[in-house]
C-alpha positions as CSV (number, residue, x, y, z in Angstrom):
1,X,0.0,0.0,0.0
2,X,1.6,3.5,-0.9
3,X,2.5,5.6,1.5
4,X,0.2,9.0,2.2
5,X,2.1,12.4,1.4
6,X,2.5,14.6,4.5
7,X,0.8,18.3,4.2
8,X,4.3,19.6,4.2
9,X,5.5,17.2,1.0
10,X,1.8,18.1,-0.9
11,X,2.8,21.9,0.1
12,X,7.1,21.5,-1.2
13,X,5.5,19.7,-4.6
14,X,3.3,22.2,-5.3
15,X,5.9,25.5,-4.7
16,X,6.9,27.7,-6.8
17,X,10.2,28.7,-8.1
18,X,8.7,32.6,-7.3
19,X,8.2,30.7,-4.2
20,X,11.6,29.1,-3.2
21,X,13.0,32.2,-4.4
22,X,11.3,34.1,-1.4
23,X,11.9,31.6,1.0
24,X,15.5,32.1,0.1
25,X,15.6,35.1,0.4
26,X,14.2,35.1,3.8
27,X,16.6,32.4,5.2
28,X,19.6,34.4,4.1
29,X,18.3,37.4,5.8
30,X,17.7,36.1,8.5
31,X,20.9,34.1,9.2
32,X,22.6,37.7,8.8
33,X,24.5,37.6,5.5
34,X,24.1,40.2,3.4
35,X,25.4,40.7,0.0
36,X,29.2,42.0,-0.6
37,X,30.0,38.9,1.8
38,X,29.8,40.3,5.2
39,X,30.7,37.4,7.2
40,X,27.7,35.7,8.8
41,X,25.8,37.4,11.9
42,X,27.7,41.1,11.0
43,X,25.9,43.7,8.4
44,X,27.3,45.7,6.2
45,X,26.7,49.3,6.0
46,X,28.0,52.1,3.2
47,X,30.4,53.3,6.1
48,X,31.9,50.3,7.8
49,X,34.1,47.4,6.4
50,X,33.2,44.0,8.3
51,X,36.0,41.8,7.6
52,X,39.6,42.6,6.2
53,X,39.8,43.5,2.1
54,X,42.6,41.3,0.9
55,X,44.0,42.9,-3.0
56,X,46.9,40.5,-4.6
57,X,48.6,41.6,-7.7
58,X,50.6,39.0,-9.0
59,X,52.6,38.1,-12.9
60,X,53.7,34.7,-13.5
61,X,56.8,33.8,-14.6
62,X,59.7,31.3,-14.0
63,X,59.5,31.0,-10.3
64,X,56.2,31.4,-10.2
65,X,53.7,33.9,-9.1
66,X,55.5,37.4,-7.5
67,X,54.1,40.5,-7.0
68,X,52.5,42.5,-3.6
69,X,49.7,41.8,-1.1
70,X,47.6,44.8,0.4
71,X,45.4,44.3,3.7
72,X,43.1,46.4,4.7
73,X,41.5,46.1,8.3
74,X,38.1,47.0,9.5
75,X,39.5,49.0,11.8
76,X,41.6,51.1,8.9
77,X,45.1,49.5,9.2
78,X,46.8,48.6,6.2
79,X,49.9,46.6,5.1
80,X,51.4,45.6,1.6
81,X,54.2,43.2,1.2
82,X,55.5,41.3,-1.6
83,X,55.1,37.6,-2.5
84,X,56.3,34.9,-4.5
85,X,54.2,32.1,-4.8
86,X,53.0,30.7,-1.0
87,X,55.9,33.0,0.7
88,X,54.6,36.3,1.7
89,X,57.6,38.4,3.2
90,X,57.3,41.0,6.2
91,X,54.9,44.1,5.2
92,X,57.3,47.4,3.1
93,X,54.2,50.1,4.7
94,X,51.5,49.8,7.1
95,X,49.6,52.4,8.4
96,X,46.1,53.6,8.7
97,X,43.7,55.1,6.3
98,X,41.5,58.0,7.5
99,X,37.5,57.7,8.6
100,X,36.3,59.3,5.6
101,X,38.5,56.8,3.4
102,X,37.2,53.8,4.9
103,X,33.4,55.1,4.5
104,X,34.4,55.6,0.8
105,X,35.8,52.3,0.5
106,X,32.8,50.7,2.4
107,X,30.6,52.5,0.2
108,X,32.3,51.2,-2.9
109,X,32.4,47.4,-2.0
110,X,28.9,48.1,-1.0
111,X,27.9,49.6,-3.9
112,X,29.9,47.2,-6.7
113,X,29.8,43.5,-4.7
114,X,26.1,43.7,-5.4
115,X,25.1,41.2,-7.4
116,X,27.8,39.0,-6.2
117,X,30.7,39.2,-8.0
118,X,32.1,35.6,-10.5
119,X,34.6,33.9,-8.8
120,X,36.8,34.0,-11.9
121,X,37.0,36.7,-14.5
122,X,38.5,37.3,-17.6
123,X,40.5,34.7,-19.7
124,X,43.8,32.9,-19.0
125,X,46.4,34.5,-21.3
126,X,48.8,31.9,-23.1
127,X,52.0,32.9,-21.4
128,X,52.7,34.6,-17.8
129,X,49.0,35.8,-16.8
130,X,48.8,39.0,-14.2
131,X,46.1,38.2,-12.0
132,X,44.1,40.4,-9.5
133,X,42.6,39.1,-6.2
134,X,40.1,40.6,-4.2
135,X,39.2,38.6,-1.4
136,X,36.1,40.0,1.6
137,X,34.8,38.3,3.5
138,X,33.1,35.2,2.0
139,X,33.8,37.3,-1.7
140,X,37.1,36.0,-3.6
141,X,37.6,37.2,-6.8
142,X,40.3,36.8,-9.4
143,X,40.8,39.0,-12.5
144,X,42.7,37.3,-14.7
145,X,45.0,39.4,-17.0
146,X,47.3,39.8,-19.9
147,X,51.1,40.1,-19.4
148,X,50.8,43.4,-20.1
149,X,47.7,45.3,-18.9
150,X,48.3,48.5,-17.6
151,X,45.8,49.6,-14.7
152,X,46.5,53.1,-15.4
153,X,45.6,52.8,-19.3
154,X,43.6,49.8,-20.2
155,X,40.8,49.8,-17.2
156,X,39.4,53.2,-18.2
157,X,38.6,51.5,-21.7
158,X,37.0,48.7,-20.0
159,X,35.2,51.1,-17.4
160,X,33.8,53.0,-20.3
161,X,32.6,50.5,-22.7
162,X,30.3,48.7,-20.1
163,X,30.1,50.5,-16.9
164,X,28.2,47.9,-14.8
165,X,30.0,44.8,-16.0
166,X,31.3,42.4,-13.4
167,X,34.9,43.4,-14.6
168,X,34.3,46.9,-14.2
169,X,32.7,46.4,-11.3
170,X,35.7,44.5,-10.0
171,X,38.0,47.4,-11.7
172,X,36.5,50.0,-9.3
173,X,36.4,48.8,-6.4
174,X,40.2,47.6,-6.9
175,X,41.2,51.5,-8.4
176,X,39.6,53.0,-5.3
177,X,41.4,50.5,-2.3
178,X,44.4,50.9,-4.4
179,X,44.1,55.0,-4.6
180,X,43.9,54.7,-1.0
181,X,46.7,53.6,0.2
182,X,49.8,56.0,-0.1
183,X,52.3,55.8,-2.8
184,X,51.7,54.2,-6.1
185,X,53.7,51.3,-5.3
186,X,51.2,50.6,-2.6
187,X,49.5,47.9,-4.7
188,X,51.0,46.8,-7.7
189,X,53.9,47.0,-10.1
């Protein structure tokens, strides 16, 4: 003899993907993410960071992967150091960003992590890729790049041509963490 559906399995078979969308929804809100990866149980607001913003420029080559490593804290320290491959050495600068800096940077990831972000994007180049990381909270990010992209010339093209890409999205909120941390050797080349 077959076994009677329960009220709840008659109620799941008949939903909705309008339906399990909302339920979604709910759950996530209530469990305290938020989009832009706040870690779980913490909010995210256009003036606070809620978990450290990790930015790693790297260029293959030979040895492997080099380049620098900027952290920015919620609290508004920073440091950069350089890398090669797993090794990360002792930080070149550290120091803090101002108030108003870090509510511009909040207000950026804020603003650009939503709708969440690929993990991946771009394409792998043939030969010695530069790739950019962005990593906050439960958001990682990798841009991947050719040998020779210059940040200064070749992301206002991409900026331009489609404003509210995922690249470009990814393009601005790397441009303003990098513009504020002193020196131009903060994060990069």
């Amino acid at each position: 003899m077959p076994a009677i559906p329960s009220q709840r399995a008659r109620c799941a078979a008949r939903s909705t993907p309008v339906a399990r969308g909302l339920v979604t929804a709910v759950l996530v809100a209530s469990c305290g993410v938020v989009a832009g990866g706040a870690p779980s149980g913490k909010t995210m607001t256009s003036a606070q960071l809620t978990s450290p913003l990790v930015l790693r420029d790297g260029q293959h080559g030979f040895a492997g992967e080099a380049g620098t490593v900027a952290t920015i804290e919620p609290d508004g320290s920073f440091r950069v150091a350089r890398f090669l491959s797993r090794r990360v050495e002792a930080p070149e600068q550290a120091g803090r960003l101002s108030p108003e800096a870090m509510r511009q940077l909040a207000q950026t990831l804020a603003t650009e992590l939503v709708p969440e972000l690929p993990a991946t994007l771009g394409a792998p180049s043939s030969a010695n890729p530069r790739r950019l990381g962005l990593t906050y909270g439960t958001t990682a990010v990798t841009l991947i790049l050719p040998p020779d992209f210059d940040l200064e010339k070749d992301a206002g093209a991409i900026l331009a041509s489609d404003p509210r890409s995922p690249t470009a999205r990814f393009l601005r909120i790397w441009t303003t963490a990098r513009g504020l941390l002193p020196g131009d050797a903060a994060i990069g080349r």
